[in-house]
N, C-alpha and C positions, 0 to 999 in steps of 0.2 A: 411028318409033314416036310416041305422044300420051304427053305428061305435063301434066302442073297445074304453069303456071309463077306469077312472078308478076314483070312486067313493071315495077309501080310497087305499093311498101307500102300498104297500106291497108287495108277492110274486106275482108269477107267476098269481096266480089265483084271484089276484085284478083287473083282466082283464074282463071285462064284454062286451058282444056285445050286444047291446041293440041299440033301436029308439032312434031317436035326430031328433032338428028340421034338415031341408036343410039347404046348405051355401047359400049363394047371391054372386056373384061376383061383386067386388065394382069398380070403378074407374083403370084401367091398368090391371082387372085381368081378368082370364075366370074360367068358370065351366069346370074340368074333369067329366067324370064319370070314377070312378078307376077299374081298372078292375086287376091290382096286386099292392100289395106294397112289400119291403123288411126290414127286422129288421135289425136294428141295434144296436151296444151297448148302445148309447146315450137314445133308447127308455126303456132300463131294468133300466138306471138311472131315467128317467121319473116317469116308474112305480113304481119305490123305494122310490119317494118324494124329488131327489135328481137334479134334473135339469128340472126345469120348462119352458113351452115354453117362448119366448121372448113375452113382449106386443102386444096385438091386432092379433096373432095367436091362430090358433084352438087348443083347448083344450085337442084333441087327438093326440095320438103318432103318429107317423111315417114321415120318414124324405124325403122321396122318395114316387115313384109312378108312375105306367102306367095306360094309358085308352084313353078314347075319348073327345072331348071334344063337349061339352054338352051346354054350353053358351060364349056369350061372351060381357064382360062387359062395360061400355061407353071410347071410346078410345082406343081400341084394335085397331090393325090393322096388317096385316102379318098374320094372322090364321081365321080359318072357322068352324065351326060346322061341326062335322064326324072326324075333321084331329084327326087320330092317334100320341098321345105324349107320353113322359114321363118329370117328372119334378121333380126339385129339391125344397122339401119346410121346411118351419118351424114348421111345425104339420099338423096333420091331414091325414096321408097317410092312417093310419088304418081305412078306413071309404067307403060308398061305393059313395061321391062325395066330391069332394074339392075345394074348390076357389085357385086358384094360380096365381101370377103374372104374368105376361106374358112374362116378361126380365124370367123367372125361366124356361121357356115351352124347348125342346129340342125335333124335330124328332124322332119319331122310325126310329135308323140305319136302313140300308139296310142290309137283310139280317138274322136278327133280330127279334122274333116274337115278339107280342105285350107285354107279361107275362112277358116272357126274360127282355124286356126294363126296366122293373122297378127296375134289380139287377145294372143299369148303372150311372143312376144321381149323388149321394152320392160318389161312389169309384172315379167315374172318376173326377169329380171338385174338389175331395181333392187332388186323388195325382197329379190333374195337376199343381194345384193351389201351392201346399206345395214342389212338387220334383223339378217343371220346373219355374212355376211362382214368388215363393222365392231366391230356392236354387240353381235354374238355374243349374243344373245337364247336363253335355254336352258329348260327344260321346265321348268313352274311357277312361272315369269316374267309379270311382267305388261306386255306390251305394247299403247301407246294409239296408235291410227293417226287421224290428223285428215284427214278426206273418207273415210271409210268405204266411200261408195258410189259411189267413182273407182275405174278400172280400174288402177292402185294400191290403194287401198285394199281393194277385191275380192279380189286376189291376197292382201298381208299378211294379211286376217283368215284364209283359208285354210291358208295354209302356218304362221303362226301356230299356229294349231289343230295341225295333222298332228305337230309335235313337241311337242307337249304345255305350251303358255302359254297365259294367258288373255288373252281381247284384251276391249279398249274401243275406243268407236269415237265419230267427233264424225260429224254430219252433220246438214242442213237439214229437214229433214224425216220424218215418221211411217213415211211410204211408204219411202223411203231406208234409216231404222233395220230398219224391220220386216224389209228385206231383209237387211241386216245381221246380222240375228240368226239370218234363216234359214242362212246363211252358219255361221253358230259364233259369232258373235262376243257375251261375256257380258257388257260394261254397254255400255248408249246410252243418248250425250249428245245431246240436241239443243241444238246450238249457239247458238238464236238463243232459247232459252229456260231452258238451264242452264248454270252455271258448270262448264267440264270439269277443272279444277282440284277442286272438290269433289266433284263425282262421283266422281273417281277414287279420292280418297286416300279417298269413304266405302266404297270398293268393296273396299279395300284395309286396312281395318282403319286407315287412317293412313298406311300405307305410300306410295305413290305408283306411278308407272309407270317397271320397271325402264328400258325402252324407248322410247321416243316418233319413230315415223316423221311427219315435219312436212312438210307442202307451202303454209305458209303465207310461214315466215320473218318478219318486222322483226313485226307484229301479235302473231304468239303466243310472241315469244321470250322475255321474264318470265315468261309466264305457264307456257310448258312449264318453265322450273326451278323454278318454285314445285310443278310436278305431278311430279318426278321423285321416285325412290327414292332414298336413300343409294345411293353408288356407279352412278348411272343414265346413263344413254348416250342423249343428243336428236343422231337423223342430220335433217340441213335439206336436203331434197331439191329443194324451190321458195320463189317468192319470192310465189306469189300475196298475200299481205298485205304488199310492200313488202321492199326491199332493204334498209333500215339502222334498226336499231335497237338501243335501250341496254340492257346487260346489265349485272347486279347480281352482280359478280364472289364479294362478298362470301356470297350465296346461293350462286353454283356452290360454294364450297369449304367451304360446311359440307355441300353434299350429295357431297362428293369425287366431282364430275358431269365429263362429259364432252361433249363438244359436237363433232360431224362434220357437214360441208357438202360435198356429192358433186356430180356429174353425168355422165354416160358420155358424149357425143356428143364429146367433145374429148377423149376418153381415148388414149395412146395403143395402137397396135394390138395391143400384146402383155397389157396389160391387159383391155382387151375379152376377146381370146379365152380369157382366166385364168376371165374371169366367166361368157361363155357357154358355158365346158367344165362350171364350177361349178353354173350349173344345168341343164344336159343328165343329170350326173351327180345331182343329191340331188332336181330339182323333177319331172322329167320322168317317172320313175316314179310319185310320185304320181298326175301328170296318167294316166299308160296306167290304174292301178290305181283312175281311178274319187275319188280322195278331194280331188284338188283339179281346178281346171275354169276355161276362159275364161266372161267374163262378156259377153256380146253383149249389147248396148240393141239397136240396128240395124244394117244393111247398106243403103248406097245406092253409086248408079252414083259412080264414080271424078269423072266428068265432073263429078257435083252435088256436087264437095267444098265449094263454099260454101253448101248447107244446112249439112253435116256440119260446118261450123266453127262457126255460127250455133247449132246442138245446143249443143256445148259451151260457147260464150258463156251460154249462159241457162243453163246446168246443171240440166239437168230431166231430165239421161239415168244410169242405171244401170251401172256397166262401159266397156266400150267401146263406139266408135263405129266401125265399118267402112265401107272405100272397095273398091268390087270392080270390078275393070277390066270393060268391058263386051262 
């Protein structure tokens, strides 16, 4: 088979699509054959030498993935050779097969094309896991999502919406918000021209954000307890503003706040599959019934994954980005 390796760290164009041997599916897992994956930020760190896959995962990028599946390994049971999946994994999405666990497998929604499926694994187990499953986010809640118009932020303002909270949203741009809002989401911030601290709390009577899903880290970690609610829960999903920063303990305990720092790729496997039964069960009806939805910018050839890294370096894209085998 061809996968996107990456021989030596570096730019975009450390991306090579070259032959590799096949996977084997071992023990619990089965063979896809991929027929789209989606990039993510986690994968531009991969290729920079800066986040390696966990033990005993494939060697290549990609955290997600749709296709067929293609084998299945001793002790499977519940799935069949031809079933249309997608799946949440530890590497290897960039490739054109992958062994994956079987706790990790998730139906193509209804309604949903097969390509489509593969912008859904990744967004939706994080923000189920991090908004409902930590922070427990409950109807007439105000939750603040920062990158709005990431494919993270896409999904929270959505699922947000369908159990009834209000959402805010930070993001770079007019165009950005504007989609945002076609989305659901009731205040926008732009970042590079308002304080989202104040926006909120005017949004909120004073109040603040019960909630705040962060993919910034050490840059807005003040800033997000100054914007929480009494009793408010900030989950740190990313470090894009930097790994270490000072917090004002004395602030968290008059907001009796809480603070969670996640990530799924290193989780172990009985956890994964807790989270992608979690949202098989409460996201994925939404998805058949129409009220929530993958967000696609684009689709290019597998092969040109270093445009599709270059995309999200500049962030000028919507949603996700997709890689479709060719």
């Amino acid at each position: 088979m061809y996968a996107i390796t990456i021989p030596e760290p570096g730019g975009p164009e450390a991306l090579v699509w070259t032959e590799v041997p096949d996977p084997e599916p071992c023990e619990g897992e089965v063979l896809v054959e991929v027929v789209a994956s989606a990039v993510n930020r986690a994968d531009l760190l991969q290729r920079q030498g800066f986040y390696a896959p966990p033990p005993g995962a494939s060697p290549y990028p990609g955290l997600e993935c749709s296709g067929r599946i293609a084998a299945l390994g001793p002790g499977v049971s519940g799935w069949a050779v031809g079933d249309e999946v997608c799946a949440l994994l530890a590497g290897g999405g960039y490739a054109e097969k992958v062994a994956v666990p079987a706790g990790q497998l998730l139906p193509v929604p209804e309604g949903i094309g097969l390509r489509q499926a593969a912008a859904l694994p990744e967004v939706t187990c994080t923000v189920w896991s991090n908004v409902f499953m930590v922070a427990h986010l409950r109807p007439g809640e105000t939750l603040l999502v920062h990158g709005g118009s990431s494919g993270i932020g896409t999904m929270a303002i959505q699922l947000a919406k369908a159990v009834g909270a209000k959402v805010a949203v930070t993001a770079g741009t007019k165009e950005k918000l504007d989609f945002c809002a076609e989305l659901g989401a009731d205040v926008l911030v732009n970042y590079r021209e308002q304080d989202f601290v104040e926006e909120v709390r005017r949004a909120t009577d004073g109040a603040g954000a019960d909630v705040i899903l962060d993919n910034m880290g050490a840059k807005y970690l003040g800033r997000n307890v100054d914007a929480l609610a009494v009793n408010g829960r900030l989950a740190i999903i990313g470090m894009q503003g930097g790994a270490k920063g000072e917090l004002n303990i004395g602030a968290l305990l008059q907001k009796r706040g809480a603070i969670t720092a996640t990530s799924l790729r290193a989780r172990p496997l009985g956890e994964k599959a807790a989270i992608v039964a979690a949202a098989r069960e409460h996201v994925w009806p939404l998805i058949a019934s129409g009220r929530v939805r993958p967000i696609v910018d684009r689709e290019l050839p597998m092969s040109d994954a270093a445009t599709a890294h270059r995309v999200l370096e500049e962030s000028g894209h919507i949603g996700k980005v997709l890689l479709v085998v060719p």
